[in-house]
Residue, then its C-alpha position, 0 to 999 in steps of 0.5 A: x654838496x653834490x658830486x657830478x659822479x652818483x658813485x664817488x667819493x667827496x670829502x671837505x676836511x682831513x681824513x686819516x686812515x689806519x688800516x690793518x689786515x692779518x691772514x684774511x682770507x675771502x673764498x666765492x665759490x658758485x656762480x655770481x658769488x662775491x666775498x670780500x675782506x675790506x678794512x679802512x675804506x670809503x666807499x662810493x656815493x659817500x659825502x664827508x664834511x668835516x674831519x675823519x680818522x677811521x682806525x680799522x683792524x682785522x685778525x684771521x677773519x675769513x669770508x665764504x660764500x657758496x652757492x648761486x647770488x650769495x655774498x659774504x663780507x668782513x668789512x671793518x672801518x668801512x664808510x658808505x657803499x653796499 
């Protein structure tokens, strides 16, 4: 199995998911800073077969980067990616 995009998603088969974010916050602060929050995703470059269910939850989760090339991630249910 291959995809025509090195960055894509492809998935044979059923895929369900069940995400849920609650008072979640994400605060960079500085340059070139990231700080991200992901619940229930399929990321970039990932190759599926078969059936998925991906059931992700968060509750008050924060992330806080600060200062120059740093990165701060809450990331729950999350298949592939960096």
């Amino acid at each position: 199995m291959s995809s025509p995009n090195a960055q894509g998603v492809q998935i044979q088969g059923n895929t369900n998911i069940n995400a849920e974010n609650k008072n979640v916050a994400a605060v960079a602060v500085g340059e070139g800073n990231t700080a991200k929050n992901t619940t229930g995703a399929i990321k970039g470059g990932t190759q599926i077969q078969g059936n998925t269910t991906i059931k992700a939850k968060q509750t008050n989760a924060a992330a806080v980067a600060v200062g120059k090339n740093n990165t701060a991630a809450n990331e729950a249910g999350v298949i592939g990616g960096k």
